[in-house]
TIFIVO-308482 format. One line per field, with one value per residue (C-alpha): residue number from 0; residue in three letters; x, y, z. Coordinates in nm, 3 decimals. Example, Ala and Ser with C-alpha at 12.3 -4.5 7.8 and 13.67 -1.06 7.14 Angstrom:
residues 2
n <- 0,1
res <- ala,ser
c1 <- 1.230,1.367
c2 <- -0.450,-0.106
c3 <- 0.780,0.714
END
This chain:
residues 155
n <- 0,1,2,3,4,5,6,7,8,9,10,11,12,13,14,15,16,17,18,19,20,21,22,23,24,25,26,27,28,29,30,31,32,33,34,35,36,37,38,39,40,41,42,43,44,45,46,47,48,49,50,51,52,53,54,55,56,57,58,59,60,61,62,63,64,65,66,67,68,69,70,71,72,73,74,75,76,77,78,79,80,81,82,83,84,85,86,87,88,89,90,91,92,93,94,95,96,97,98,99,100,101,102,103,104,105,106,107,108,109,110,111,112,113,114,115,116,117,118,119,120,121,122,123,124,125,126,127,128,129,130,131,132,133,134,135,136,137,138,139,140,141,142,143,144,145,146,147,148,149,150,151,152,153,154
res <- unk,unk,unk,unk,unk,unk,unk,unk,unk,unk,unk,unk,unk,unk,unk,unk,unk,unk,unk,unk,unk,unk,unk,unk,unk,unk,unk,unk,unk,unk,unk,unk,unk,unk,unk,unk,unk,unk,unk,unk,unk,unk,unk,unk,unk,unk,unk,unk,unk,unk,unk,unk,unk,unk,unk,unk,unk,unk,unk,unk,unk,unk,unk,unk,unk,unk,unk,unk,unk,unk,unk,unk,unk,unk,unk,unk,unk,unk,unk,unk,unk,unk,unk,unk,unk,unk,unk,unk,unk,unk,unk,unk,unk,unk,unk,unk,unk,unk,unk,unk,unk,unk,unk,unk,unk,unk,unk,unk,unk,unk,unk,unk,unk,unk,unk,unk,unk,unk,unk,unk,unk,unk,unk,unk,unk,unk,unk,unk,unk,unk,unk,unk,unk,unk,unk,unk,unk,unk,unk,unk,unk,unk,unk,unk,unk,unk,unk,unk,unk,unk,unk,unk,unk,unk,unk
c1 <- 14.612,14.604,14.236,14.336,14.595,14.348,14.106,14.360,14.469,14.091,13.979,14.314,14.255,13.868,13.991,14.301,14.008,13.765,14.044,14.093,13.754,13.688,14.013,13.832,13.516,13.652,13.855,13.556,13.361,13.601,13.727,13.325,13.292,13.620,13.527,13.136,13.318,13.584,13.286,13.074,13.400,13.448,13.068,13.116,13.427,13.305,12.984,13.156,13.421,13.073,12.986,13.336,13.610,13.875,14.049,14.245,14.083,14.311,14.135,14.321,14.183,14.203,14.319,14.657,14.692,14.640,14.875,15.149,15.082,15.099,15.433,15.546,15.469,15.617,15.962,15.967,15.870,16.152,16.407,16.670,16.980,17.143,17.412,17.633,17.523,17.616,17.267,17.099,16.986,16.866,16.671,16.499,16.430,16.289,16.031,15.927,15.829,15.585,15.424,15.181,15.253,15.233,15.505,15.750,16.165,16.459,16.777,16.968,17.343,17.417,17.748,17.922,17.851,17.517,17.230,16.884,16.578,16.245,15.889,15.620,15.237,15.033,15.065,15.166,15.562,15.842,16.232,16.488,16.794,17.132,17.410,17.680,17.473,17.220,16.953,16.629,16.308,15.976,15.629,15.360,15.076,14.752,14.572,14.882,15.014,15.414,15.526,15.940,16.184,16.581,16.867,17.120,17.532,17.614,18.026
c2 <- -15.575,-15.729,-15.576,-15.225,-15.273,-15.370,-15.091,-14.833,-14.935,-14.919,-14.603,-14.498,-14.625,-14.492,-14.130,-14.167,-14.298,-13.993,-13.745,-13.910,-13.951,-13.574,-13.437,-13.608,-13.464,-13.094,-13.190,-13.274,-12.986,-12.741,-12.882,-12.870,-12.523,-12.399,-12.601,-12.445,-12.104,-12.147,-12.323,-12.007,-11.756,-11.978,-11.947,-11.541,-11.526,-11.699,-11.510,-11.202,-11.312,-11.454,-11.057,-10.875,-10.848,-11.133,-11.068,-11.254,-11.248,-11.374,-11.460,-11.438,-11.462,-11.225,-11.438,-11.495,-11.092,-11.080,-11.323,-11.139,-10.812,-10.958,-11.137,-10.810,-10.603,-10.854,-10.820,-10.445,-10.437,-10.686,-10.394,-10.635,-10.483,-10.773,-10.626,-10.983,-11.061,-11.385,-11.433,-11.269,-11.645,-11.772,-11.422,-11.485,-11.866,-11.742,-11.472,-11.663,-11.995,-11.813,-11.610,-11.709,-11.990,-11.765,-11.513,-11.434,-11.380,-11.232,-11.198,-10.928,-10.854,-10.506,-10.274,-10.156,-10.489,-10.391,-10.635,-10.708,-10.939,-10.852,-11.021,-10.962,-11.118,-10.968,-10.582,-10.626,-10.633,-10.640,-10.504,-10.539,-10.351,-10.333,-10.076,-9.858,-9.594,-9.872,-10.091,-10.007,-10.221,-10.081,-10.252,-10.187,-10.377,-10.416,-10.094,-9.989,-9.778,-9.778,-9.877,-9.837,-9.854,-9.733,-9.812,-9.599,-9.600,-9.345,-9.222
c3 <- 25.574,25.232,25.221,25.325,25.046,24.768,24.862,24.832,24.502,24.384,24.530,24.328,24.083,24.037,24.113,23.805,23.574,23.672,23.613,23.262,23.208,23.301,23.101,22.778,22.864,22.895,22.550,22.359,22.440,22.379,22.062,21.962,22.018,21.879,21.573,21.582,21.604,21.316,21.108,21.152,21.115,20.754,20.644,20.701,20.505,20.204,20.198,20.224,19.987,19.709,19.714,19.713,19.540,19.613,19.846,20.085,20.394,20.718,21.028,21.372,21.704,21.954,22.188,21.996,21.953,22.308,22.412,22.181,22.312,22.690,22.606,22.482,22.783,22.982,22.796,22.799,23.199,23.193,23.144,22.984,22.823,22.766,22.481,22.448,22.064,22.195,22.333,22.096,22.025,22.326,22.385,22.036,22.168,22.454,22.415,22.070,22.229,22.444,22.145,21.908,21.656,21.346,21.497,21.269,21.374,21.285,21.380,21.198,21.225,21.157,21.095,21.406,21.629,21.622,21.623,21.635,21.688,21.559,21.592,21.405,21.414,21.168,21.209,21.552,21.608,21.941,21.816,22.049,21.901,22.074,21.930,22.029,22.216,22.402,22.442,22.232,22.274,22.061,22.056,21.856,21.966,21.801,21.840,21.695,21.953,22.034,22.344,22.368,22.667,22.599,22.798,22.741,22.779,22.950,22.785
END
């Protein structure tokens, strides 16, 4: 029994150590060819930058412009017309811990208990905008075309 026991533990503990030893593997070669990508992205923007003028050149990837314009679609298929400016916080909290790290917020309080929340990445933005006649949610994603869905109150 006390053999059965001690084989179990080490074919356990083999398979934790492969799954570690795999997880650094997969680390290391992805940090090696995100780093091979940004070094080659770096070496184009300073030898463009040696034979322009100087300008400030920002580099995003697309995956980040992807991820905010998915996020965004997923809020405005969402529907929500939530209009309680008491949540206006935990509705900002939400859809900007899944966007991209450089997403910018705001949360506005307007005349009229009207409010909003806006984020913008780069020239790509989400607005959700509650006042007196509705719910107004507009998204311009990266192509910059305008998505918008309106709920309206109905008098």
């Amino acid at each position: 029994m006390v053999k059965l026991l001690i084989i179990i533990v080490f074919i356990i503990s083999a398979f934790a150590f492969w799954k570690v030893f795999c997880k650094i593997k997969i680390n290391q070669a992805f940090k090696s060819k995100y780093f091979a990508k940004l070094n080659a992205v770096k070496v184009s923007v300073t030898k463009a930058s040696a034979h322009t003028s100087p300008e400030i050149v920002e580099v995003v990837d697309e995956y980040e412009q992807q991820l905010f314009d998915d996020v965004a679609t997923i809020f405005l298929e969402s529907k929500t017309h939530d209009m309680a400016k008491t949540n206006a916080v935990n509705i900002q909290e939400n859809i900007l811990s899944k966007m991209p790290i450089q997403t910018q917020t705001s949360l506005r309080n307007l005349d009229l208990e009207e409010w909003s929340v806006y984020w913008g990445f780069y020239h790509q933005s989400l607005e959700y905008y509650v006042g007196r006649y509705g719910v107004f949610i507009t998204h311009v994603d990266r192509d910059g075309l305008e998505h918008q869905y309106t709920y309206r109150i109905q008098d």
